[in-house]
Each structure stands twice: as C-alpha cells, then as structure tokens.
C-alpha positions as CSV (number, residue, x, y, z in Angstrom):
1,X,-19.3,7.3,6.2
2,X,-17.8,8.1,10.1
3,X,-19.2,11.1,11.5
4,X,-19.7,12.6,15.1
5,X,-23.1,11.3,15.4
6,X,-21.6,7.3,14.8
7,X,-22.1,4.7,17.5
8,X,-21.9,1.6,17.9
9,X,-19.8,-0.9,16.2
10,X,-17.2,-0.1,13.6
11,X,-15.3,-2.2,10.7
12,X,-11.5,-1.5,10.9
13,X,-9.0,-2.2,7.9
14,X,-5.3,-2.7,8.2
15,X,-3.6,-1.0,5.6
16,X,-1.2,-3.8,4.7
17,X,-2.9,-6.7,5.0
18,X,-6.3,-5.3,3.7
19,X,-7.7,-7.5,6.7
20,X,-11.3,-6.4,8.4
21,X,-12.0,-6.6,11.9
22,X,-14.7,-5.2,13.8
23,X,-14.2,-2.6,16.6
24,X,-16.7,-1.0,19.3
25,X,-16.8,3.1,19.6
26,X,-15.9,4.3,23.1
27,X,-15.0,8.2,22.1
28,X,-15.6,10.6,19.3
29,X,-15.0,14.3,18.9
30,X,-15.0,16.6,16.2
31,X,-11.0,15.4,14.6
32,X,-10.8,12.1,16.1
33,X,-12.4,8.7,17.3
34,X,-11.4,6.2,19.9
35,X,-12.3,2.9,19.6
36,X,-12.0,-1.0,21.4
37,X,-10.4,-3.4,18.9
38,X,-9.9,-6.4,20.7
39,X,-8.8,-5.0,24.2
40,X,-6.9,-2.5,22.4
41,X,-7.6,0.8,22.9
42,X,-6.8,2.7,19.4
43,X,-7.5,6.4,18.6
44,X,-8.2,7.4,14.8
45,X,-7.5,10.9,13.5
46,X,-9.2,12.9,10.1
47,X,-6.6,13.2,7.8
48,X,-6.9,15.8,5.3
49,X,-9.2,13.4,3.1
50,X,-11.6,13.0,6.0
51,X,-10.4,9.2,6.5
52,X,-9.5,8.2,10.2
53,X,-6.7,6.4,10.5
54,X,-4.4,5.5,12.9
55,X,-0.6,3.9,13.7
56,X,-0.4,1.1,16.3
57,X,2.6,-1.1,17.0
58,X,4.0,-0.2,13.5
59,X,0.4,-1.3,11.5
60,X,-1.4,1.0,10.1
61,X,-5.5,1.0,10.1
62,X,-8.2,2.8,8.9
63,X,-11.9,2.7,10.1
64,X,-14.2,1.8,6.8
65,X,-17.8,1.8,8.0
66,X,-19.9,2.9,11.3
C-alpha cells in the first residue's frame, strides 16, 4: 500500500497491457505522487478508491506497490 510516508522505488502497472515496470519516487503530497519511470517524469493522483493512477501519452498506469 502507497502512502505519504513511501520512498524509494515503486512497481508501476499499465492498465492495458498489465505490464510491470519499476519507477523511482521523486515527489509525494497528501493527493498525489510524482515519480521517474524511465526518464519520464509521471505524476499519479488518488482516485476515489485510494489507487494512484495516472494518463500518459494515451496509456493508462497505476502504481502497485512502494
């Protein structure tokens, strides 16, 4: 489970695909996450299930572990 207190490394899923890929932290606050996959910077929201996920160049992710 994310929460504010996560550092560290994190395991990102794409939603369509179901593939895994790890991703490093950089920023958290309270409703959102930013982290490093691959060079690209990618900022996860809490939706109203308290899942971050995010939209980038029409794929969709969500962060699975920290």
């Amino acid at each position: 489970m994310l929460t504010l207190y996560s550092n560290g490394t994190v395991i990102v899923k794409n939603s369509e695909s179901g593939a895994l890929a790890q991703a490093i932290l950089t920023g958290k606050t309270f409703d959102a996450l930013a982290v490093n996959l691959n060079g690209v910077p990618i900022t996860f929201k809490r939706d109203i299930k308290n899942h971050y996920i995010a939209t980038f160049a029409n794929l969709n992710f969500e962060l699975v572990s920290g």
